[in-house]
Structures are given as C-alpha cells and as structure tokens.
C-alpha positions, 0 to 999 in steps of 0.5 A: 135585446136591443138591435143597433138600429132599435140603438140608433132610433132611441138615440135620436128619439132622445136628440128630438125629445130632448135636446130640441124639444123647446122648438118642437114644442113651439111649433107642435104645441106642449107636450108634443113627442117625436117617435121615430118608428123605422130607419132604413138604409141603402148602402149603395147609394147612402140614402136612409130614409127615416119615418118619424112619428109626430105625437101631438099634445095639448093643441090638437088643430090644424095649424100644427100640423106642418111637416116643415119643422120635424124635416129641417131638424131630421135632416139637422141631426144626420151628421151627428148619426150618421157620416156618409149618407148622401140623401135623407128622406123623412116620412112623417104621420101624426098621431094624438 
C-alpha cells in the first residue's frame, strides 16, 4: 500500500518524465529519467526538501551533468504540489 509521500513522489516523477521530459532529454541526452528518491518536509518552517535522482541515457559524458536544469524544473513544479512552501532545496545524484 502507497504512503502519501510514495503518492506525491510518483506524481512528480510522472510531471518530470513526462510533461517535461522533451527538455530533459535535451539538456540530459535521450532516454534520460528523473527518480525522485525522497521528500522531506519541516512544517514549521515550510521547507521540503527534495533528493532527485537524474538516470542518464544514451550520452553519458560530462557535458551533461548540470544540475542547473532539473532545480529550475523541481523548483517550477512545487506549485503545482504543494501550496505554502516557503523554500525548496533540491539534492541531486547521477546515476546510469
């Protein structure tokens, strides 16, 4: 059974991977994926923070690993999650 945060985390994996995923695979090379592995949050303050895991495709080099991207379009989508959050911080690793 599905936990709300497992909810939300599929929810945003499936706005990454598919409503954006023209641009991440533009910047991160075809077949590329977005995981996102965990989500925390701090109700006092209204800071999440969320750790995204960038699966690389075809093109594995150096060139794409640039976080610049997957925060811009973390930080894009929070509004659409989540309502009062005041900070986002976004932790990301590379896989292939």
């Amino acid at each position: 059974m599905s936990t709300p945060k497992d909810k939300l985390k599929n929810m945003m994996e499936k706005y990454l991977n598919v409503i954006k995923k023209n641009e991440i695979e533009t910047i991160y090379g075809k077949g590329t994926h977005v995981k996102i592995h965990s989500i925390s949050f701090s109700n006092t303050n209204s800071i999440i923070v969320i750790e995204a895991i960038i699966v690389l495709g075809e093109e594995i080099n150096e060139s794409v690993i640039d976080r610049r991207l997957i925060d811009y379009l973390i930080q894009d989508s929070i509004p659409y999650f989540f309502s009062d959050v005041k900070s986002t911080k976004v932790l990301v690793r590379w896989d292939v």
